[in-house]
RODO-964047 format. One record per residue (C-alpha): x, y, z; residue number from 1. Coordinates in nm, 3 decimals, decimal comma. Layout:
BEGIN
REC_x_y_z_balum
REC_X_Y_Z_NUM .
...
END
This chain:
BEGIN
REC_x_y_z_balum
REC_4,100_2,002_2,709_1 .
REC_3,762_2,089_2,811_2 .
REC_3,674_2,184_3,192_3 .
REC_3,461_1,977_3,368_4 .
REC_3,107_2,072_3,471_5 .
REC_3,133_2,144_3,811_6 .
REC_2,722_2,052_3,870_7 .
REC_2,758_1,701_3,663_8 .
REC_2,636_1,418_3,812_9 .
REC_2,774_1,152_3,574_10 .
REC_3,078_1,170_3,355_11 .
REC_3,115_0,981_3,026_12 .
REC_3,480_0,855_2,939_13 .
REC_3,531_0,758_2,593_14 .
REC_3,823_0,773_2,295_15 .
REC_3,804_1,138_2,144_16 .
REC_3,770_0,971_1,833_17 .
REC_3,434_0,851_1,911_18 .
REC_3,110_0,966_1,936_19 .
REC_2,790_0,759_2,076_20 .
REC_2,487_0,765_2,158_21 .
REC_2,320_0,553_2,345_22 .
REC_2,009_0,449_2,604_23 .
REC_2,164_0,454_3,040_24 .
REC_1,776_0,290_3,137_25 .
REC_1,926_-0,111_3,063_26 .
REC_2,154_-0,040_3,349_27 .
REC_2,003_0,225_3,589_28 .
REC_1,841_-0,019_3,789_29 .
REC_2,245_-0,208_3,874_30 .
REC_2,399_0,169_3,882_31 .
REC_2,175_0,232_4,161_32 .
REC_2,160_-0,093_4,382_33 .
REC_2,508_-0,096_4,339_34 .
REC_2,659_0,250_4,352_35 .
REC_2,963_0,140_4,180_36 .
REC_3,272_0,401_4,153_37 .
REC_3,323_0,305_3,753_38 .
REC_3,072_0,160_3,525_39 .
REC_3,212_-0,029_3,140_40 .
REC_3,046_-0,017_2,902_41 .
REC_3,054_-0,197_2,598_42 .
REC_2,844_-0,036_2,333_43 .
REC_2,785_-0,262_2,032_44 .
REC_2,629_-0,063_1,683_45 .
REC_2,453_-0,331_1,430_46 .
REC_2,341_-0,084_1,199_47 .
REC_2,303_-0,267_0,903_48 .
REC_2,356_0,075_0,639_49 .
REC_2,662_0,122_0,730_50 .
REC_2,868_0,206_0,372_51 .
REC_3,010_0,544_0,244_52 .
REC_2,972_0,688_-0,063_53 .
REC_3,211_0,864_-0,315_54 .
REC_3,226_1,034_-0,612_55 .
REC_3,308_0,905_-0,954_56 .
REC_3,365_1,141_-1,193_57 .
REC_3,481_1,080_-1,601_58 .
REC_3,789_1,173_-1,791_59 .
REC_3,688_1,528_-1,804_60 .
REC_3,660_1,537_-1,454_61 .
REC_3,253_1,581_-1,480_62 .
REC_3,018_1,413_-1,236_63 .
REC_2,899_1,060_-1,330_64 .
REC_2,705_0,922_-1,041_65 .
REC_2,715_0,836_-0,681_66 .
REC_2,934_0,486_-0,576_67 .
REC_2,880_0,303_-0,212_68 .
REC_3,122_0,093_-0,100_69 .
REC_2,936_-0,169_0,201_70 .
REC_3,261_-0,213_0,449_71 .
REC_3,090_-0,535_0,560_72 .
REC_2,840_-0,634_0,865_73 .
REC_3,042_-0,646_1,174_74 .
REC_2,887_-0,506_1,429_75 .
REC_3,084_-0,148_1,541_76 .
REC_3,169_-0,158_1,905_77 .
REC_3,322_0,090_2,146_78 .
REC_3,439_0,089_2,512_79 .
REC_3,301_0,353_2,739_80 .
REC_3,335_0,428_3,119_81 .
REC_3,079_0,612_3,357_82 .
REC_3,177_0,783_3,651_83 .
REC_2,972_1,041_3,913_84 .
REC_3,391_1,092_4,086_85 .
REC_3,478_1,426_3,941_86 .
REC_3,905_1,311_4,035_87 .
REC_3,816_0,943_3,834_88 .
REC_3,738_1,189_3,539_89 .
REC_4,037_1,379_3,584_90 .
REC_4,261_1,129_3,590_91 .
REC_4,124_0,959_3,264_92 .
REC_4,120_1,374_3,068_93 .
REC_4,505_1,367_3,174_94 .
REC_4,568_1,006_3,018_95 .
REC_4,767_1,039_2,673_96 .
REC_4,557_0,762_2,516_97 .
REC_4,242_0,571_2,600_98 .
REC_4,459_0,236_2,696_99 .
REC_4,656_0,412_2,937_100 .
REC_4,340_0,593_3,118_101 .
REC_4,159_0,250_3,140_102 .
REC_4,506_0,107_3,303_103 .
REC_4,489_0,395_3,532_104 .
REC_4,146_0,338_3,647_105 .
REC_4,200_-0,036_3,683_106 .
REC_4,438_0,053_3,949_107 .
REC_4,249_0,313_4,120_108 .
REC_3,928_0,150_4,142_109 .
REC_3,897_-0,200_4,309_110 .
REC_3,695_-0,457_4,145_111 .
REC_3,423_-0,465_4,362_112 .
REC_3,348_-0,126_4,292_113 .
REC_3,310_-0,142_3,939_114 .
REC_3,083_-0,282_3,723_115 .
REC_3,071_-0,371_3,338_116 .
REC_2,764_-0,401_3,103_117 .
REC_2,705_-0,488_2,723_118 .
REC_2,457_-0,218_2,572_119 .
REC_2,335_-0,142_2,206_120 .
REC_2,381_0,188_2,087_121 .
REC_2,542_0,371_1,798_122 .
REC_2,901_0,444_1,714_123 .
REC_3,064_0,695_1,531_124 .
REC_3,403_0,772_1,407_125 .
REC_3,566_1,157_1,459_126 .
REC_3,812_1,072_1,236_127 .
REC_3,553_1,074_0,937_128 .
REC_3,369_1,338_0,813_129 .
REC_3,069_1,155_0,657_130 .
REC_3,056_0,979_1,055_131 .
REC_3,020_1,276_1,230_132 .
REC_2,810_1,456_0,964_133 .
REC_2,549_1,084_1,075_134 .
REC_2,625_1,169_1,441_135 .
REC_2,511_1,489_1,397_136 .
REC_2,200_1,405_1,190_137 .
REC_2,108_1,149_1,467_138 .
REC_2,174_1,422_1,758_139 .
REC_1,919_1,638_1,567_140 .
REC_1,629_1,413_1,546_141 .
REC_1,654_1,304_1,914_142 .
REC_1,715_1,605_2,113_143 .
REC_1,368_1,783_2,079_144 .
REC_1,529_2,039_2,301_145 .
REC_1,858_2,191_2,265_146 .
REC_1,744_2,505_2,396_147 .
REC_1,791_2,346_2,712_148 .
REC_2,163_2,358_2,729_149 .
REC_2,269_2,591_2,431_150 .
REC_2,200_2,954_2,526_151 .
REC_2,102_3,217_2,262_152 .
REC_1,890_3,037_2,055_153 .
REC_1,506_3,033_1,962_154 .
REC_1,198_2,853_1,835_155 .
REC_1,151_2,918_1,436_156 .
REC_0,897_2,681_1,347_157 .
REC_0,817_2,334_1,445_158 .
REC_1,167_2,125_1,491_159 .
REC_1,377_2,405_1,393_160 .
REC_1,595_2,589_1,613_161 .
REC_1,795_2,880_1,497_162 .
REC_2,074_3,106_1,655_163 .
REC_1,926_3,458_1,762_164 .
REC_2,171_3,616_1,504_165 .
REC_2,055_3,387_1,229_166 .
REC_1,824_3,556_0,999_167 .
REC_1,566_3,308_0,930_168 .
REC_1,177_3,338_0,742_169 .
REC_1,027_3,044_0,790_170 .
REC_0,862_2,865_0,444_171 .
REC_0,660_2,546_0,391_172 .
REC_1,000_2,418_0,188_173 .
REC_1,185_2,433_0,522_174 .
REC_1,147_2,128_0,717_175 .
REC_1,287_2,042_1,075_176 .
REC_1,454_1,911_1,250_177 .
REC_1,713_2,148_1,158_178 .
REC_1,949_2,329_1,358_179 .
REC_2,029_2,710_1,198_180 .
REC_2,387_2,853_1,332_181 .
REC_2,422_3,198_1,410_182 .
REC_2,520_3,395_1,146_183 .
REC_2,319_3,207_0,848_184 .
REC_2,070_3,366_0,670_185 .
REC_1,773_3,153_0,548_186 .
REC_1,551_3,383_0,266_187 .
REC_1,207_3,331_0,182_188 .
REC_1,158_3,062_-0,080_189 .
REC_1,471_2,838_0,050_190 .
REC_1,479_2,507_0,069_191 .
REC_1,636_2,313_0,410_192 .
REC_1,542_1,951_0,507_193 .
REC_1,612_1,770_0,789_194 .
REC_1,751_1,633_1,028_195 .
REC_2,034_1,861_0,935_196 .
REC_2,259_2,179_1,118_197 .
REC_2,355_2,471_0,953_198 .
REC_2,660_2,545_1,125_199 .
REC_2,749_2,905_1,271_200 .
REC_2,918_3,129_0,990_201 .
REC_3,299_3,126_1,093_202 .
REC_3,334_3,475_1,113_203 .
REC_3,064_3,559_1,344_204 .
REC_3,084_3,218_1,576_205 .
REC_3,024_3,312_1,936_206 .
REC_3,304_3,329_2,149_207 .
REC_3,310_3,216_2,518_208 .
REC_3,195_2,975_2,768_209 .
REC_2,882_2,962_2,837_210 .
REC_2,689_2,740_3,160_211 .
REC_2,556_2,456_3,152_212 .
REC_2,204_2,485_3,297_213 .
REC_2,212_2,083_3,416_214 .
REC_1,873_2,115_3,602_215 .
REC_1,686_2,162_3,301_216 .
REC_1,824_1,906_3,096_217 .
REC_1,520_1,648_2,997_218 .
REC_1,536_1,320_2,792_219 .
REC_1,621_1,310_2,456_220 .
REC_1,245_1,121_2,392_221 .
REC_1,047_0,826_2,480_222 .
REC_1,240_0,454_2,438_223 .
REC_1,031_0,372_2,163_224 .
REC_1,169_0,632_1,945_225 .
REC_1,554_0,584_2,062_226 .
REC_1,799_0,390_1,843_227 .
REC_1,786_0,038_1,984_228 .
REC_1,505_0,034_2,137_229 .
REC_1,289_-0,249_2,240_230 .
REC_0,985_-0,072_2,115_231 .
REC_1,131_-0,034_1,747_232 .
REC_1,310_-0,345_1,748_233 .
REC_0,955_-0,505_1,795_234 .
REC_0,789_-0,315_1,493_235 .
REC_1,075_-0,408_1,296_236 .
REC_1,214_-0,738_1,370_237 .
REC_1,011_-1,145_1,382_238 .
REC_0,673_-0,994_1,491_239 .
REC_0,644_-0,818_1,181_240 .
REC_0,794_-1,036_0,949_241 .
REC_0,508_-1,285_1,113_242 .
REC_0,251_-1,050_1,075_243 .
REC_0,392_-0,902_0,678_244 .
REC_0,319_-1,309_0,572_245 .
REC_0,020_-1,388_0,746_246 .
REC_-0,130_-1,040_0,620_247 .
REC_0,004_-1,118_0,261_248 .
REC_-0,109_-1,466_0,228_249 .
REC_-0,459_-1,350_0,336_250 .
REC_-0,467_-1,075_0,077_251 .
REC_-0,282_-1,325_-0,182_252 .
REC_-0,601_-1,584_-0,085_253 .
REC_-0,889_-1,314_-0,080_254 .
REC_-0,733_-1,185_-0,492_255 .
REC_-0,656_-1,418_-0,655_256 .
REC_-0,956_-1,528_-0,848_257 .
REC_-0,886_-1,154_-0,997_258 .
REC_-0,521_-1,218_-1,133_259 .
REC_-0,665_-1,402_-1,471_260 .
REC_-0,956_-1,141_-1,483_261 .
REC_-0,663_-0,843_-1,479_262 .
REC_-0,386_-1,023_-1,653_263 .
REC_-0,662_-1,071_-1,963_264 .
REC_-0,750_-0,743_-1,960_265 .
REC_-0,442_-0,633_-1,975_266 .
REC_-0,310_-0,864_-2,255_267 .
REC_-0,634_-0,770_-2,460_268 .
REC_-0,585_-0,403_-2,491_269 .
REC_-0,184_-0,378_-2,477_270 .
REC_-0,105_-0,737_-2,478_271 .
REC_0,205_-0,894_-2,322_272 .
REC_0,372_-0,850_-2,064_273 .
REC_0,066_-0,870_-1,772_274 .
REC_0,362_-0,815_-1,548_275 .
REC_0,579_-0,507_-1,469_276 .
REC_0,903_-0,579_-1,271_277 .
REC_1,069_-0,273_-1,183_278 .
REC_1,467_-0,262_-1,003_279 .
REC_1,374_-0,129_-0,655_280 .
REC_1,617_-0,056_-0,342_281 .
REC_1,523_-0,245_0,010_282 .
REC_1,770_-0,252_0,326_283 .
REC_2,095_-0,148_0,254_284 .
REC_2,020_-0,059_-0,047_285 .
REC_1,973_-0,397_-0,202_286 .
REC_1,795_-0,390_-0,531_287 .
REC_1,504_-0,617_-0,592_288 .
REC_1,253_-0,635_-0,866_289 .
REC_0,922_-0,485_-0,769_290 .
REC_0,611_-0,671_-0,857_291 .
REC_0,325_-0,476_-1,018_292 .
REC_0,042_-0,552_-1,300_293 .
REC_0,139_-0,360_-1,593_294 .
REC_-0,071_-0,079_-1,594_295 .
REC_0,111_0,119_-1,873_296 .
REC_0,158_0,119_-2,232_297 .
REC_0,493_-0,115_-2,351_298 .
REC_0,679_0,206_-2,477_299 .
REC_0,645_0,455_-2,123_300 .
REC_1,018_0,424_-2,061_301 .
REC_1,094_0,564_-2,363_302 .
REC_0,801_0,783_-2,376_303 .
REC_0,896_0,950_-2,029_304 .
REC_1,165_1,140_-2,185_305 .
REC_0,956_1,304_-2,417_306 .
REC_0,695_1,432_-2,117_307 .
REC_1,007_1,538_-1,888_308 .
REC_0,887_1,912_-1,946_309 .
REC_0,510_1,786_-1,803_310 .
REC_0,622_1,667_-1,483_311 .
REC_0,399_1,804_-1,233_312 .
REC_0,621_1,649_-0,921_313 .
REC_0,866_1,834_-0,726_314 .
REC_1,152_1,594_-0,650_315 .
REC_1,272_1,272_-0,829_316 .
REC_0,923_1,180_-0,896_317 .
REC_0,808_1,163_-1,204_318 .
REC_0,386_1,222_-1,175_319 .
REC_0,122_1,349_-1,414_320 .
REC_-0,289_1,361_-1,298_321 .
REC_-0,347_1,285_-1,639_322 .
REC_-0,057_1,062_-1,785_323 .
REC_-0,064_0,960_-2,162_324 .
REC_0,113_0,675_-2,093_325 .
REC_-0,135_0,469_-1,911_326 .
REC_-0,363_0,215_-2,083_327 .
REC_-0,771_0,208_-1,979_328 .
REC_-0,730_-0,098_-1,808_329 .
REC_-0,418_0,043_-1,620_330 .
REC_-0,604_0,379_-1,515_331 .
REC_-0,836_0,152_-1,380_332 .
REC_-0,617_-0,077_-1,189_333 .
REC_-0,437_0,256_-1,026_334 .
REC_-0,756_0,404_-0,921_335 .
REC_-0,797_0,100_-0,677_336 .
REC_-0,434_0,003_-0,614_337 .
REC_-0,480_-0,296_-0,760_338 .
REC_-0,212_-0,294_-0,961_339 .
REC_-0,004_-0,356_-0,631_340 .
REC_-0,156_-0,647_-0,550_341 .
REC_0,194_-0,880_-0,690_342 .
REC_0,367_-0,662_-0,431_343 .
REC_0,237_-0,926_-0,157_344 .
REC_0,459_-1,153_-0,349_345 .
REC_0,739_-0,930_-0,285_346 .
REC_0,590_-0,942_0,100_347 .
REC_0,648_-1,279_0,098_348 .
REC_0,995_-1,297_-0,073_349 .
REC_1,112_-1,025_0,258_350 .
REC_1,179_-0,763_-0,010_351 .
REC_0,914_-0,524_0,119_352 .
REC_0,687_-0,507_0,424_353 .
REC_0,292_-0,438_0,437_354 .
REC_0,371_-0,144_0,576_355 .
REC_0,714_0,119_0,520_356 .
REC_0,864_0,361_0,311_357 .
REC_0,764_0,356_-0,058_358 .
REC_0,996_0,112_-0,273_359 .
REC_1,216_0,370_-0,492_360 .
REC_1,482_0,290_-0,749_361 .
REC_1,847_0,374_-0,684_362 .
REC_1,821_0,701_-0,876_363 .
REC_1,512_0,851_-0,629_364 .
REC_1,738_0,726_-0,322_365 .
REC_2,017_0,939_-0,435_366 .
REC_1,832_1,279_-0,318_367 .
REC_1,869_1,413_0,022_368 .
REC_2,104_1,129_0,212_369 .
REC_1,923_1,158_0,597_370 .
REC_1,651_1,056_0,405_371 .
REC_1,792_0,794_0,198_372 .
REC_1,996_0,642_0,506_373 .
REC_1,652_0,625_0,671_374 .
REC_1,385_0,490_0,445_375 .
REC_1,694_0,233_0,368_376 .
REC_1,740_0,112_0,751_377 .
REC_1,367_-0,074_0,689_378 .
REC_1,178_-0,243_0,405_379 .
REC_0,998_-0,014_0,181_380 .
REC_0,572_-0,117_0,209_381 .
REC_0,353_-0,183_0,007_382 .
REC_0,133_0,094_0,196_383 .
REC_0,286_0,381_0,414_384 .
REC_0,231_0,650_0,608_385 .
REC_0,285_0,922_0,325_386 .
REC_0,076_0,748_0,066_387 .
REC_-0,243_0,832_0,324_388 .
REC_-0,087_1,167_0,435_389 .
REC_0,070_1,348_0,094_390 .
REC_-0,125_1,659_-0,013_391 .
REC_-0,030_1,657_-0,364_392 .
REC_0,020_2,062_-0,260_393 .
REC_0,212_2,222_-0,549_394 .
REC_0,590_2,227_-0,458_395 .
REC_0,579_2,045_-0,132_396 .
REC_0,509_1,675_-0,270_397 .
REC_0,924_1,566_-0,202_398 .
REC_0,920_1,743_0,081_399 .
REC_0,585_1,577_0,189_400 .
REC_0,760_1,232_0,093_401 .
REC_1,079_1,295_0,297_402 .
REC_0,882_1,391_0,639_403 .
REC_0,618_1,101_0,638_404 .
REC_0,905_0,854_0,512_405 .
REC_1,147_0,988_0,802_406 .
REC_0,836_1,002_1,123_407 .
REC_0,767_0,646_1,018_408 .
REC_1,100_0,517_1,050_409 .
REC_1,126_0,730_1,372_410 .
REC_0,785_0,640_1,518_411 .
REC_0,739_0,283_1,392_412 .
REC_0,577_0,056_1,579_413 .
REC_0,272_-0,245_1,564_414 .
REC_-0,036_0,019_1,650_415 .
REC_0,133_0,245_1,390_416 .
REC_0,109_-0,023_1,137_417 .
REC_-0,187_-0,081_1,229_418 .
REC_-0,367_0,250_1,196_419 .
REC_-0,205_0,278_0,825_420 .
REC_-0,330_-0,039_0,728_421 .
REC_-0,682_0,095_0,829_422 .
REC_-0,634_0,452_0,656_423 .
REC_-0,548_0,302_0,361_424 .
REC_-0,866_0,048_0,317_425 .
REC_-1,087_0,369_0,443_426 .
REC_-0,903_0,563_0,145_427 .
REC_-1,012_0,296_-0,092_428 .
REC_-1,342_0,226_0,020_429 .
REC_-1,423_0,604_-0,021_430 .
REC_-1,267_0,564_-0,392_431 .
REC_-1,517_0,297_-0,420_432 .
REC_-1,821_0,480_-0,274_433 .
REC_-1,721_0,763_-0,442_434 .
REC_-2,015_0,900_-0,719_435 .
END
């Protein structure tokens, strides 16, 4: 059993085969009218990605793809206690199970002095690896400052902390957060996204207890950018969905003299389909089919195989400045985006959102799974924050595509939204204007 920190000021009591994390401000204002001995908490997780993944692999025992398995929607919930009574915490370390601390408690504590809450928050399971592997993913994005608390490490770039016996040389293809243990050796050229922890090598893990330096401790970030937050569940919840129709049946209004103009185009130099609908993932990895005007030639599926070699992207992407596939009318339509002008449609169906991630196919979504797990936990847009940000730099495209995707879904929010929307019709008006 761990010692307790003699400078503490609150203790958290919960099963040691759980992890959470979770906002205290819903309740500070009761904790400190009240001053009660024990607060209970119930923490209730409705994380709607919640699924695990395994392996299946054919007769020969070779890999064959990637299979989730959704254990259904519940909601997770777990019971915590709070306590600033060093003895209360004690008492509950010394328990042999969680049921008979909480009975112990009970009869220590007299009602008056307690008092019990209902919180959001996440929860996370010890007991499996892929849980605490999330827990730790989450712990990484939302502590900006571990160097607070854990001694002997240093600053290596922007959101990525390293041990001061890791050997690290920082590279545009290393992105943070990311947590480097000591011991590990990152070489010029390497790859590392995150949110993600290299853990310490296990033959040259510290050894020892080191202090806690409590008085520096700081918050983990602002409530808008906390799991559960009011602020996010704004961005993402009815005032969006209002504002993702209204928007779309504006734009739907404003275009749609030009659907007959396009689709005969279209039909006159490649003729039918005027259509393209391509199997896209949204929330939880539901598939949907994506709405576009068909801007390439009939055969590009099949012709993709045979340009593999020409692929000037850097991740699952498949990209080309000057691809043989597409028809004149189609070049055309993709200089303006207006071959996503059906997407609305999709807007309107709650498949996508005006604004999010980009809508990928299962196959893109299988690459780098913090990234996955986040683009996933919204609706992809038909506009987003990396299709006005990306570079096009050589070799940093997917790693250009995995930040922006990740600081949206971290930093969401109406204004955010907002200021997309507007990069994105300054982006095409200077496409227009352009000589």
């Amino acid at each position: 059993q761990a010692e307790l920190a003699a400078d503490s000021e609150l203790f958290l009591l919960a099963d040691p085969r759980t992890l959470v994390l979770f906002r205290l401000a819903g309740i500070l204002d009761p904790i400190a009218w009240m001053n009660p001995t024990l607060v209970s908490v119930r923490l209730v997780d409705h994380r709607r990605d919640s699924y695990r993944e395994r392996v299946v692999t054919g007769p020969d025992g070779s890999f064959e793809r990637f299979e989730r398995i959704y254990p259904g929607s519940d909601p997770r919930m777990a019971r915590i206690g709070l306590t600033s009574d060093a003895e209360l915490a004690m008492i509950w370390q010394s328990a042999p199970d969680p049921r008979t601390g909480w009975m112990r408690l009970r009869q220590l504590v007299k009602k008056d002095a307690r008092y019990a809450a209902t919180l959001p928050g996440r929860v996370f399971n010890t007991t499996r690896r892929e849980e605490v592997a999330a827990f730790t993913r989450e712990l990484v994005r939302q502590w900006r400052r571990p160097d607070a608390t854990v001694e002997s490490i240093r600053s290596v770039g922007e959101g990525i902390w390293a041990h001061e016996s890791a050997e690290v040389l920082p590279d545009k293809a290393v992105k943070g957060p990311l947590w480097i243990g000591a011991g590990r050796e990152l070489e010029q050229g390497a790859s590392a996204i995150g949110p993600a922890v290299m853990w310490d090598h296990p033959d040259k893990r510290p050894v020892g207890h080191q202090e806690v330096n409590w008085l520096e401790l700081e918050p983990l970030s602002s409530p808008a950018e906390q799991p559960g937050s009011s602020s996010r569940a704004a961005s993402s919840g009815l005032p969006k969905r209002v504002f993702d129709v209204v928007f779309s049946l504006l734009v739907l209004a404003a275009t749609l003299p030009l659907y007959p103009i396009i689709a005969l185009a279209i039909i006159i130099e490649d003729g039918r389909p005027v259509f393209f609908k391509h199997r896209r993932e949204t929330v939880g990895g539901k598939e949907f089919p994506c709405i576009k005007f068909r801007s390439m030639r009939n055969d590009a599926e099949h012709t993709k195989a045979q340009l593999a070699s020409q692929n000037q992207a850097d991740g699952p992407q498949f990209f080309m400045e000057e691809d043989p596939r597409l028809t004149r009318i189609g070049s055309f339509l993709r200089s303006f985006q207006l071959d996503e002008l059906p997407q609305f449609i999709n807007v309107l169906r709650g498949e996508m959102s005006v604004v999010g991630p980009r809508p990928s196919p299962f196959r893109e979504n299988q690459y780098c799974p913090p990234w996955r797990e986040a683009r996933l936990s919204v609706r992809p847009g038909v506009t987003g924050l990396w299709q006005i940000s990306r570079t096009r730099a050589e070799g940093a495209d997917f790693q250009e595509w995995i930040k922006y995707d990740i600081q949206y879904v971290e930093r969401q929010s109406f204004w955010l939204d907002m200021w997309i929307i507007w990069q994105t019709v300054l982006m095409l008006v200077r496409r227009v204007t352009r000589p």
